[in-house]
C-alpha positions as CSV (number, residue, x, y, z in Angstrom):
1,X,-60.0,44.0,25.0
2,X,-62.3,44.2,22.2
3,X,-62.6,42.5,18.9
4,X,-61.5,45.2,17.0
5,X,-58.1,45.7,19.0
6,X,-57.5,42.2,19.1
7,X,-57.3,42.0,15.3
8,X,-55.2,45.1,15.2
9,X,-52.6,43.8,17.5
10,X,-52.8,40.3,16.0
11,X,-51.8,42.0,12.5
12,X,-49.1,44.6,14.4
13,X,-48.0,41.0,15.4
14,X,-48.3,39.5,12.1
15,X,-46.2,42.6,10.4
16,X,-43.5,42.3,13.4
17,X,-42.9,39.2,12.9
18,X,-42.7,39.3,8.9
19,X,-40.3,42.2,9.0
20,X,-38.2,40.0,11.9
21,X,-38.6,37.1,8.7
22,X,-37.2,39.8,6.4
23,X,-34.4,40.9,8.4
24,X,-33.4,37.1,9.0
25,X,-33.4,36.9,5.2
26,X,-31.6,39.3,4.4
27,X,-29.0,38.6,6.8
28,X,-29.0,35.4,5.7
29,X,-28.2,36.2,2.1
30,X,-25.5,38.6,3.2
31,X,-23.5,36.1,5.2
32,X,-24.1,33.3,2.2
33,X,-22.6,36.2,-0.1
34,X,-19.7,37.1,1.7
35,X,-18.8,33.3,2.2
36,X,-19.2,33.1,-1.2
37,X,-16.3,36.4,-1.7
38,X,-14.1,35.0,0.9
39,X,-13.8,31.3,-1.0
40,X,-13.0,32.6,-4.1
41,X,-10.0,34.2,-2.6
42,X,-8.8,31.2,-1.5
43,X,-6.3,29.3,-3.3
44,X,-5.4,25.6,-4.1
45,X,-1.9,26.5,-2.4
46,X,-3.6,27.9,0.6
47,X,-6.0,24.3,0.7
48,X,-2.7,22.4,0.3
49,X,-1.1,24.6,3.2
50,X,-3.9,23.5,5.3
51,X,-3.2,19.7,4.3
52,X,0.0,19.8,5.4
53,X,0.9,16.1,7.9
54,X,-2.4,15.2,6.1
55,X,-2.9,12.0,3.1
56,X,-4.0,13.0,-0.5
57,X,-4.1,11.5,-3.6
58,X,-3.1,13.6,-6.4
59,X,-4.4,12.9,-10.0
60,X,-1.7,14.0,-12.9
61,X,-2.3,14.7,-16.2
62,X,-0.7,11.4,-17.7
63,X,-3.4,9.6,-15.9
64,X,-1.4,8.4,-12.7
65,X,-2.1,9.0,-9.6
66,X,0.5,9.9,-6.6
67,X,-0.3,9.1,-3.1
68,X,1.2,10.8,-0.1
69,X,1.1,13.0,3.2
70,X,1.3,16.7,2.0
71,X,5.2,17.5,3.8
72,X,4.9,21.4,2.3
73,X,2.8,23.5,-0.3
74,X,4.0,26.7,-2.4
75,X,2.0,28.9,-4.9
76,X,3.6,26.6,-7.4
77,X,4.0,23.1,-6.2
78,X,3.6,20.5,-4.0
79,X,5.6,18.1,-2.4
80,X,4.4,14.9,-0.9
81,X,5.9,12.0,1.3
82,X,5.2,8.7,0.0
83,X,4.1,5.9,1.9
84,X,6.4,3.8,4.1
85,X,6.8,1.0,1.7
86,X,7.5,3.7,-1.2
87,X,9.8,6.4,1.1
88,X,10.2,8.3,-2.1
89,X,9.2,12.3,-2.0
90,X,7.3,13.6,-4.8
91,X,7.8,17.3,-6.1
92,X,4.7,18.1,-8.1
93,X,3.8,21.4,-9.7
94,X,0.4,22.6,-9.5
95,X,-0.1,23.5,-12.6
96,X,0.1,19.3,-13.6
97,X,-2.5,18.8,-10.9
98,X,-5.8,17.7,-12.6
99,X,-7.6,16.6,-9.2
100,X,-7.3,16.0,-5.7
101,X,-9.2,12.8,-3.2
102,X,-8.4,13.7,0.6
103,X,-8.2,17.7,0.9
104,X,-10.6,19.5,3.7
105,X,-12.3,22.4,3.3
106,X,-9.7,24.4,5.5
107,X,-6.8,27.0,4.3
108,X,-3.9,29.0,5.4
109,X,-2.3,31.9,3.4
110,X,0.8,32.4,2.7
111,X,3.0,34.0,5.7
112,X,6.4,34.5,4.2
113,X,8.4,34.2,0.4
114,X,7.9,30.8,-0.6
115,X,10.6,28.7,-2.3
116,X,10.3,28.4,-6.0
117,X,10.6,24.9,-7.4
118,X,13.8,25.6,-9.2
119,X,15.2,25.7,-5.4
120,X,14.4,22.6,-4.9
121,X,15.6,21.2,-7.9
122,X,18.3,22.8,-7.5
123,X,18.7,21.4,-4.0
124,X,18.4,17.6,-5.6
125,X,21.1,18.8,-7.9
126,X,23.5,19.6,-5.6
127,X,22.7,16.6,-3.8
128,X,23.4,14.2,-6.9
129,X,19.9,12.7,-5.9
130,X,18.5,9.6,-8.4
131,X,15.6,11.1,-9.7
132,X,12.7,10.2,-11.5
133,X,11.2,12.8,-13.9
134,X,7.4,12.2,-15.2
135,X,6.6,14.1,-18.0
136,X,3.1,13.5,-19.9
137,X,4.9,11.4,-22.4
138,X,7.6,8.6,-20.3
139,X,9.3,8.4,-17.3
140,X,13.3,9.5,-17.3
141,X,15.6,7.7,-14.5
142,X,18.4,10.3,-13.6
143,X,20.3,12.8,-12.1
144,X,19.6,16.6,-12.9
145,X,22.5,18.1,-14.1
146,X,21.4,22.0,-14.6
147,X,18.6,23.9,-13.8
148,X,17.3,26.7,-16.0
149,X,15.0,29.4,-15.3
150,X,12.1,27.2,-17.2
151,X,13.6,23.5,-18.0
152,X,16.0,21.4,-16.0
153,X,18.5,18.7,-17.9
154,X,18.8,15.3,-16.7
155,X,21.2,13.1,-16.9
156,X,19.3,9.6,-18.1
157,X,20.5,6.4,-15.8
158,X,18.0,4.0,-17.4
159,X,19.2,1.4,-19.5
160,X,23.0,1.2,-18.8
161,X,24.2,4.1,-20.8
162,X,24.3,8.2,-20.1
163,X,22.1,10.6,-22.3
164,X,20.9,13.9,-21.8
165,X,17.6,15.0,-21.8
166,X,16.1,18.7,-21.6
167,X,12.3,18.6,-19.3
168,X,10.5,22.3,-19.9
169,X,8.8,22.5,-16.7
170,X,5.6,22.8,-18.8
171,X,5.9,19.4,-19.4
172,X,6.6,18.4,-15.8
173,X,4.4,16.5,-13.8
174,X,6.8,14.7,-10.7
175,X,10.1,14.5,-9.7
176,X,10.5,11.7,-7.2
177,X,13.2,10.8,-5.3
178,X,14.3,9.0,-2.2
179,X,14.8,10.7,1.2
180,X,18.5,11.8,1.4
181,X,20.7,8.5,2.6
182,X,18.4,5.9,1.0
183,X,19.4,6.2,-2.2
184,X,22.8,6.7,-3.5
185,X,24.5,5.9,-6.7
């Protein structure tokens, strides 16, 4: 082979393998793109969904952390078993959720019509459960007496004496409570 076609098929070489570079770019970028799409279609629900038998800790908005193994996950809330010492559930909504420690980077999607949260309050209601409600401002010992499309009323325990209180779910950050037969009052 001569010089001259040696240097041609050292720079057909040389564009071959820049085009190969190219198309390893480009794909590259594509699947980094579409990652991208697919994540933000995921929601915290479905990380939570994923969570489920696993330990978090969930920061709220007054500050206060609440630790737990993630039992079940809606759109809309959470709700977490405590640890063995502390056998209390917590029902958390998401929207009082202002971090997470312990979540992968796994999901699941929905696969059937979730609960709303006013079915399991109303669930503790018709259990009589002793409940504690965290708003952002204190921390009400009770029993919820109704449930409202958007607020629940509690009937206060704390201090010896009954007094109702009204808790817009806005406000709501937990409602703990002890697994059924543990607590009763």
């Amino acid at each position: 082979m001569n010089p001259s076609d040696a240097r041609w098929s050292n720079l057909a070489a040389d564009l071959d393998a820049l085009a190969d570079a190219h198309d390893a770019a480009e794909s590259d970028a594509m699947v980094a793109e579409l990652t991208r799409a697919e994540h933000a279609t995921i929601s915290l629900a479905d990380r939570l969904r994923a969570a489920v038998g696993g330990a978090v800790v969930v920061d709220l908005a007054d500050g206060e952390p609440v630790r737990g193994v993630v039992r079940e996950a809606a759109a809309t809330w959470l709700l977490l078993q405590g640890a063995a010492r502390t056998p209390a559930r917590h029902l958390v909504p998401l929207a009082a959720i202002d971090g997470l420690s312990g979540l992968g980077p796994g999901s699941v999607p929905a696969v059937h019509r979730e609960p709303a949260i006013t079915t399991l309050l109303r669930g503790m209601q018709r259990d009589r459960r002793i409940v504690l409600v965290r708003t952002r401002g204190r921390e009400s010992r009770g029993r919820i007496a109704r449930v409202g499309a958007d607020h629940l009323d509690l009937e206060v325990l704390d201090g010896g004496y009954r007094d109702g209180r009204v808790v817009p779910f806005a406000a709501l950050l937990c409602v703990s409570h002890a697994p059924p037969g543990v607590e009763r009052s």
